[in-house]
LODREN-526119 format. One record per residue (C-alpha): residue in three letters; x, y, z. Coordinates in steps of 0.25 Angstrom, whole numbers, plus 2048, in hexadecimal, padded with zeros to 3 digits. Last residue first. Example, Ala and Ser with C-alpha at 12.3 -4.5 7.8 and 13.67 -1.06 7.14 Angstrom:
BEGIN
Ser8377FC81D
Ala8317EE81F
// end
This chain:
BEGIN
Unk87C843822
Unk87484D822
Unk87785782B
Unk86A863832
Unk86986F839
Unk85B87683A
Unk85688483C
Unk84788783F
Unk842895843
Unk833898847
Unk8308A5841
Unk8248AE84B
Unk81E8A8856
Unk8128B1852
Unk8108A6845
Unk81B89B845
Unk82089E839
Unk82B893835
Unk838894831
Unk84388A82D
Unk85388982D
Unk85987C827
Unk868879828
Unk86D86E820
Unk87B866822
Unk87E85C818
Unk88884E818
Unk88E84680D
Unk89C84E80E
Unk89485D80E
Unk88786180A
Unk88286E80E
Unk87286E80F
Unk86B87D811
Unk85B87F817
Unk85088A815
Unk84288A81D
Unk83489081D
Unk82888E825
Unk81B896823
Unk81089282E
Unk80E89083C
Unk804897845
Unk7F988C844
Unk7EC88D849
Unk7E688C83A
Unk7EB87F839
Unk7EA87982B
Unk7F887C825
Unk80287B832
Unk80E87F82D
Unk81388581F
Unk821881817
Unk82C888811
Unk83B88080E
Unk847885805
Unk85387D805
Unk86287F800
Unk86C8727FE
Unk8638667F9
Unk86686B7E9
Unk85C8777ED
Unk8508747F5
Unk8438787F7
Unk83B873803
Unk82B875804
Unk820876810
Unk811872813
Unk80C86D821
Unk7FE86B824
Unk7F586A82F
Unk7EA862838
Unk7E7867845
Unk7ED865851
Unk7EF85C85E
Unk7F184E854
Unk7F9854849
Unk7F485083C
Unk800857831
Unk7FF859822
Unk80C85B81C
Unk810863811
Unk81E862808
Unk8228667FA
Unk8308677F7
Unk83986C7ED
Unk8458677E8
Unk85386E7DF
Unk86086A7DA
Unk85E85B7D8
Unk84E85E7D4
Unk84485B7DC
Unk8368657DA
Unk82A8607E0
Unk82F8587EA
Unk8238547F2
Unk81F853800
Unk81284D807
Unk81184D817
Unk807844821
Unk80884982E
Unk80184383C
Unk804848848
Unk800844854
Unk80284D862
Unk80684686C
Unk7FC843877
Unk7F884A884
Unk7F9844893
Unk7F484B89D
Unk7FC84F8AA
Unk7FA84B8B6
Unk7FF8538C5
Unk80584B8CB
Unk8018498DB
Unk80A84B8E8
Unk80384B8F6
Unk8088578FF
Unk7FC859908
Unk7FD84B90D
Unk7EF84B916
Unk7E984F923
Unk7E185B920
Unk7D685C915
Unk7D086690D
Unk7DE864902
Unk7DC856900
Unk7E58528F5
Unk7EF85B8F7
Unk7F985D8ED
Unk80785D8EB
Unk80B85E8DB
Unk8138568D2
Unk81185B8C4
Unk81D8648C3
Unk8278578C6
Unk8248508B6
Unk81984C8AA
Unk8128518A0
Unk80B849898
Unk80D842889
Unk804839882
Unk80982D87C
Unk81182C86D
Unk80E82D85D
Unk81383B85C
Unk81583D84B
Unk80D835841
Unk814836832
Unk811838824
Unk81883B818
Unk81783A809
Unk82383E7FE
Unk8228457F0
Unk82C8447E5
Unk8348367E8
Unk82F8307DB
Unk8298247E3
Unk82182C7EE
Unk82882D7FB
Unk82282A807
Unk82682E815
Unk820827823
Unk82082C830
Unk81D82783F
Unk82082F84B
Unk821828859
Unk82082E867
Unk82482C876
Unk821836881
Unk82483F88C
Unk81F84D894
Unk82785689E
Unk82485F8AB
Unk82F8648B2
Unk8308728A9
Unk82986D89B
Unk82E861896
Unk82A85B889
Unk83084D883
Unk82D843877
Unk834837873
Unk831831864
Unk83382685D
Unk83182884D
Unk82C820841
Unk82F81E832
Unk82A81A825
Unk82E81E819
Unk82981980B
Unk82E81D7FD
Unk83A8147FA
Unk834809805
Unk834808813
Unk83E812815
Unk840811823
Unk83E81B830
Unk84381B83D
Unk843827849
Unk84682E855
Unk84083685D
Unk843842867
Unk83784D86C
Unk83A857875
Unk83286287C
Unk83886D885
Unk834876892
Unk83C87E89B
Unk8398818AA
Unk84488E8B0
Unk84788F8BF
Unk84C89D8C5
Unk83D8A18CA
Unk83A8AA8C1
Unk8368B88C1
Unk8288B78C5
Unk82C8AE8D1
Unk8228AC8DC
Unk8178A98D1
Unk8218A28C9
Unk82B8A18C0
Unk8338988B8
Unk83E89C8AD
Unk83B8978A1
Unk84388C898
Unk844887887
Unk837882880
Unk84087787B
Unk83B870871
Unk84586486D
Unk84185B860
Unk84C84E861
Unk84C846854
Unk852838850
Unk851830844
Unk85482383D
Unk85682282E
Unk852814824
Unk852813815
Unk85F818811
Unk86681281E
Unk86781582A
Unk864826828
Unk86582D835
Unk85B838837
Unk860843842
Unk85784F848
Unk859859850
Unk84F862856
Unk85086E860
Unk844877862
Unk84588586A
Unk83B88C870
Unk83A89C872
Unk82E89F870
Unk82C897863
Unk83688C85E
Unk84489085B
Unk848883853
Unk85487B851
Unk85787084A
Unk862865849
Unk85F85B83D
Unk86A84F83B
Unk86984682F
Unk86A839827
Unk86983A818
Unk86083A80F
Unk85283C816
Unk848831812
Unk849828820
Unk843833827
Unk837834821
Unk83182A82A
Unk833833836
Unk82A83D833
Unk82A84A83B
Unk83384C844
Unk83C84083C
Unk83A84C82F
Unk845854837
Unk85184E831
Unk84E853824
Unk845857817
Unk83C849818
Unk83184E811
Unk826846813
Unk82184A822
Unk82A85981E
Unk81F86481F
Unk82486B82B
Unk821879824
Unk82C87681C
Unk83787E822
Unk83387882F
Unk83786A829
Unk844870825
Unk846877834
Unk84386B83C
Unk836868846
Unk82886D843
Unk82186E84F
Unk816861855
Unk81F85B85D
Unk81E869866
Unk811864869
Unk814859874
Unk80785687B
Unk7FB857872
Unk7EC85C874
Unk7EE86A86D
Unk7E3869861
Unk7DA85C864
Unk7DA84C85D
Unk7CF849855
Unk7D384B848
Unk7E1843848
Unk7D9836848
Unk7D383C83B
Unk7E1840836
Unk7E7833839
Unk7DE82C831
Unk7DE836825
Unk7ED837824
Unk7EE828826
Unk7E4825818
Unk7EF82C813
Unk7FC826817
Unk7F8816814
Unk7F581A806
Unk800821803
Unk80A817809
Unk80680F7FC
Unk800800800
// end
């Protein structure tokens, strides 16, 4: 049976079960941003265009298409004042088999604490970060078939309080037989529920408070709810509509399902000159009129030298009254 067939009529059951599910009921959202400078550059539509190392955040079965193994460092100044670290490394094992590994680091940085007896600070600081780590296999199955899957460990801390779990993300890439267009798909945060958990939420209480006679100081925990992951479901189509030895242009738009949000799509496009010089534009978030993303746009440079090549990527997003998000990246082919 063609992959095709298999793909589609999952779209429309994973979209219906996706129907039901409420805005803003997920743990974790950070794993929802758009990680890498080259994939931000094109609006984040890369499910089936493997473009580089970061491609495992999003689909981990395209990962055995890249064309050499590589290492991805990436930095982002996130909005109001946060930072995000990523670095990413894909080894190839052979021509049909790659393994990978990510770490994705939010870091919200530190505040001083205050209270009602100390409006200036008390001279002790609470910081809060998010992490996500992972790593990864995936097989040519075929020529044009790709499947692969990631194990995932999520992290989030805030002051003494802090939250874990496991995930797995599944992808597939398939490639038409002249190579021209590409087809992706992938399920991103498959894993348990996450609460909050640590010292802050041991309080002493007393049970009976109209009564004498009894231990005053008893020590309960305070409970925490647990909430799910948020799902999401792309599904991405990419063409080359012009590839040529000295000059290509790409074509990609995704369609993304996410389980605590509405349906959207993702469009963007990468020109190159002789695989040395890129240009890359895209738009966020199509479909979501609460949405304050939107125009993205990138440039990137490749220097070859002794079998090996050293990129830099920058990107920009607009972020609405947040103003430019900056994007720059590192990355060696090898």
């Amino acid at each position: 049976m063609s992959p095709i067939r298999i793909i589609f009529p999952l779209v429309l059951l994973i979209q219906f079960l996706f129907a039901q599910s409420k805005v803003g009921t997920a743990s974790a959202p950070f794993l929802g941003i758009s990680i890498g400078p080259s994939s931000v550059g094109m609006g984040g539509a890369i499910t089936s265009h493997p473009i580089d190392a970061s491609v495992l955040y999003v689909n981990p079965g395209a990962i055995s298409r890249l064309a050499q193994s590589q290492i991805l460092i990436a930095k982002t100044d996130w909005i109001v004042g946060t930072h995000i670290n990523f670095i990413s490394t894909v080894i190839q094992i052979d021509p049909s088999r790659s393994l990978g590994f990510y770490i994705n680091h939010l870091d919200y940085g530190e505040e001083e604490i205050t209270d009602l007896d100390n409006q200036e600070g008390t001279g002790l600081y609470w910081s809060a970060s998010d992490i996500v780590t992972g790593g990864a296999y995936a097989q040519n199955l075929t020529d044009q078939f790709s499947l692969g899957g990631t194990l995932k460990y999520i992290h989030q801390r805030i002051h003494n309080e802090s939250a874990n779990t496991m995930a797995v993300d599944i992808g597939i890439l398939y490639k038409t037989s002249t190579e021209k267009f590409n087809i992706g798909m992938s399920v991103s945060n498959w894993g348990s529920d996450m609460s909050m958990d640590g010292k802050d939420l041991y309080r002493k209480i007393d049970i009976d408070p109209n009564h004498d006679g009894h231990n005053e100081t008893l020590v309960a925990k305070l409970k925490t709810d647990e909430w799910p992951l948020p799902l999401f479901f792309r599904v991405g189509f990419s063409g080359n509509l012009i590839s040529t030895p000295l000059f290509k242009f790409t074509v990609a738009t995704d369609a993304m399902i996410p389980s605590d949000d509405i349906e959207t799509l993702q469009i963007g496009f990468e020109s190159s000159y002789m695989n040395r010089l890129f240009l890359r534009g895209g738009y966020k978030n199509i479909g979501n009129p609460n949405s304050i993303e939107g125009f993205t746009g990138g440039a990137g440079v490749r220097i070859f030298t002794s079998g090996m090549s050293l990129g830099i990527d920058y990107s920009i997003q607009d972020f609405g009254y947040f103003g430019l998000i900056s994007h720059l990246g590192i990355s060696i082919e090898f």
